[in-house]
N, C-alpha and C positions, 0 to 999 in steps of 0.2 A: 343449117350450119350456123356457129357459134359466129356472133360480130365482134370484130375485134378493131374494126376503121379507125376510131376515134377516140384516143387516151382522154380520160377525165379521172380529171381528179375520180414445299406444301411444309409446315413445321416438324419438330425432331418428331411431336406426339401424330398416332394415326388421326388422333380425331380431327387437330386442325388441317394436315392433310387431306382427309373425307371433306371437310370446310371448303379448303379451295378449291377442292376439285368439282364439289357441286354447285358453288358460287359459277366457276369459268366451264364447267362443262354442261351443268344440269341448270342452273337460273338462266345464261345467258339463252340456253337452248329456251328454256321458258318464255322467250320472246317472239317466240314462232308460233305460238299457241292464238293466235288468227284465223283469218277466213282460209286459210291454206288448207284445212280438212275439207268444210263444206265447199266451199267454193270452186277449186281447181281440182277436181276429178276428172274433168275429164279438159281434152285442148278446145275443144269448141263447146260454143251452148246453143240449144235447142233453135233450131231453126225457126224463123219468124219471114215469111213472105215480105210484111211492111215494113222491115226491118234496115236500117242506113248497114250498109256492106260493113264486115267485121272489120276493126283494126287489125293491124298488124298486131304481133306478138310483142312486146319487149321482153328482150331477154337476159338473162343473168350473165354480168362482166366480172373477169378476173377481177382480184384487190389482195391488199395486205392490208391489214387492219390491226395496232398495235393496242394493248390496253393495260392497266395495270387496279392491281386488286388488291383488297386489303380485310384483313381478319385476324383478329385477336391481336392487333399491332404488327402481325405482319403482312409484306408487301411483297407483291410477285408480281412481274409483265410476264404477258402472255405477247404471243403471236398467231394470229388468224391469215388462213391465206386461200382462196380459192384459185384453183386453178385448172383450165379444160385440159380432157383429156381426146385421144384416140374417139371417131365416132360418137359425135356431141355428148360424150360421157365428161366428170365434171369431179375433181377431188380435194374436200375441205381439209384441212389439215390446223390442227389448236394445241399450242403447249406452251410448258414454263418452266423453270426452275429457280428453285433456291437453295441454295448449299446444296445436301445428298438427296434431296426430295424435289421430285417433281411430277409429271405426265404429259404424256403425248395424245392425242388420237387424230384419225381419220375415217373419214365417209368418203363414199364412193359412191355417185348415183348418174341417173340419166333424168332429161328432161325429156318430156313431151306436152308440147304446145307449152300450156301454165301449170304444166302437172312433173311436181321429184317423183321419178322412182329409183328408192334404194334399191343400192348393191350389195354392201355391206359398213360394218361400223368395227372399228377398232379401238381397245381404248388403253394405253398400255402407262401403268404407274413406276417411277422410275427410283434409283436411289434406292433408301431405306424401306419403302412401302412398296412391294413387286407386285401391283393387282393388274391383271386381267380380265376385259370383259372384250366380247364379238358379237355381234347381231351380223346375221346373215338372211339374205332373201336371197327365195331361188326362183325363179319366172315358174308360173305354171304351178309350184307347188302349196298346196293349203296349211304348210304348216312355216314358222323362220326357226333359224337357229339360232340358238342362245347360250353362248359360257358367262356365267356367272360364280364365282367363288371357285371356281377349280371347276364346277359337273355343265355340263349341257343340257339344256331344256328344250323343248318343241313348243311354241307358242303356235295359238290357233292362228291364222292367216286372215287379215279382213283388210278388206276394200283400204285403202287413203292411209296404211299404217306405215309410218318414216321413225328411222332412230334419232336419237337425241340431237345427230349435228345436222341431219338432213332438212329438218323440220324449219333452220335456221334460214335454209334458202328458200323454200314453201312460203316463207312468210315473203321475204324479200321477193321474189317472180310475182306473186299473188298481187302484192300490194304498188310494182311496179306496174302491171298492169289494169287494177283497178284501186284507185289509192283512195277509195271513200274507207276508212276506219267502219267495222263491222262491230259490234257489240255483243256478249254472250255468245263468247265461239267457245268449239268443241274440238282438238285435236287429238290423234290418238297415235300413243307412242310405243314402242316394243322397247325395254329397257331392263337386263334382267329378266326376271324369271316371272313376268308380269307382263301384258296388253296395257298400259295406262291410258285414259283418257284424264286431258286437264280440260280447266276451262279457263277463257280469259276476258277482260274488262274492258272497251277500250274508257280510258278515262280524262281524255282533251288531249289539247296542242300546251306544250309547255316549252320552255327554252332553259339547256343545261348548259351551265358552266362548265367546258372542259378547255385543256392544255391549249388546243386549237380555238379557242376562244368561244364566244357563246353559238350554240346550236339548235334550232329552231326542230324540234320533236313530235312524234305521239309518244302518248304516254298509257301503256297495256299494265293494267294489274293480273296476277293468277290469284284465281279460287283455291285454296287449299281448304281439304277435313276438318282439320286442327285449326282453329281460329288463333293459335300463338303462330303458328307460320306463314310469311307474308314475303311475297315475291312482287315486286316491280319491276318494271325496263318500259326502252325510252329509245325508240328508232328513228332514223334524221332522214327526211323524204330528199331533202339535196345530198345525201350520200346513198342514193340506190337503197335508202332503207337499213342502211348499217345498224347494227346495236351499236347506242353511246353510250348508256347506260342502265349498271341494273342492279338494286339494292336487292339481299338475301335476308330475310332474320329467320332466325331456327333456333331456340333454346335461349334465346335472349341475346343473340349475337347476331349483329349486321355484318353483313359481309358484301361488297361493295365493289364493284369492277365500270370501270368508267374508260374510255377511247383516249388514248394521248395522241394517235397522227394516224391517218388513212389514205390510204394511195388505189384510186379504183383504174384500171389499164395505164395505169403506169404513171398517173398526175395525181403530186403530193398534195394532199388536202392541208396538209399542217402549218 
């Protein structure tokens, strides 16, 4: 069972819309690209005789987490919010708007031990831009479902595969409970009409300036093909691991989402 004891703390054009949306939906997700695949497959590890008796699990706490993002000169807050559900199920929910354009989504998944497994993914664009996408996982079955652009896809089914918002708490459970930074990780994501595997950096401890004052970091780069494409973010081990920060550039444009206030069981961090 879930603990809950102790409170602690898109524009008129589609294209800057796709901008925000992969800044707030698809970079920040890029920050779970950690030991969350290799690592957390399974809730325990291999048995060892000599071994000091397992910890406990720590486990993933409600929060709201506010941020605000910026592309092509424009600015948009989001809101991030985790919340448990019915039988240690668990539902993230991300969105924003500005004027007629915006988006929503949610993930649905369970925990086991230090291991997400998705439910499903929702991601619904609002206003001006009406896009739809779903990833679905069914227990048991070797294939997920996928709408993308209006048709449904059947993606092959593999071990440690999370959608884009899941992978965000993968990294958080992961590194709540072993917080040494892994280097050259492998994540793998169902996104669209594709399996993606990324890979990620970690690249030190750094301290970022945000609204709530300086915040002491890791700092993970993604690997991309394209060496014009460059994804960073910047997770705070005194916020459970939150994303503070995470710069996008794609076509010569940064695009930038950063933490103004976070409240993890119900105490404002701000």
């Amino acid at each position: 069972m879930t603990n809950r004891s102790r409170p602690r703390v898109l524009s008129m054009k589609p294209g800057l819309a796709e901008c925000l949306r992969r800044c707030a939906a698809l970079a920040l997700a890029g920050a779970a690209m950690t030991a969350a695949a290799q690592q957390a497959t399974t809730g325990e590890p291999d048995a060892d005789p000599q071994a000091s008796p397992a910890r406990e699990v720590v486990e993933l706490k409600p929060y709201t987490a506010e941020y605000r993002t910026t592309a092509r000169g424009i600015a948009l807050d989001l809101t991030r919010k985790l919340k448990v559900g019915p039988d240690d199920s668990f539902t993230l929910t991300n969105g924003g708007k500005i004027l007629v354009v915006g988006f929503y989504e949610v993930s649905v998944f369970r925990v086991e031990g230090t291991r997400v497994v998705p439910q499903s993914y929702v991601y619904q664009g609002t206003g001006l831009i009406n896009r739809r996408r779903e990833v679905h996982f069914t227990p048991g079955s070797d294939t997920i479902r996928s709408l993308y652009k209006g048709d449904w896809y059947d993606l092959p089914y593999k071990d440690e595969t999370l959608d884009r918002m899941s992978q965000l708490e993968q990294l958080r459970l992961t590194l709540l409970n072993d917080p040494t930074p892994k280097e050259d990780i492998s994540v793998r994501i169902a996104d669209g009409r594709k399996i993606k595997d990324y890979k990620l950096l970690f690249r030190g401890e750094e301290t970022v300036q945000t609204a709530m004052g300086p915040v002491e970091t890791l700092h993970f780069e993604r690997i991309h093909d394209d060496p014009e494409r460059k994804s960073n973010t910047w997770v705070a081990p005194s916020l459970d691991y939150l994303m503070v920060k995470t710069v996008h550039v794609e076509d010569g444009q940064p695009v930038e989402v950063i933490l103004t206030s976070a409240t993890i069981e119900g105490a404002d961090q701000d």
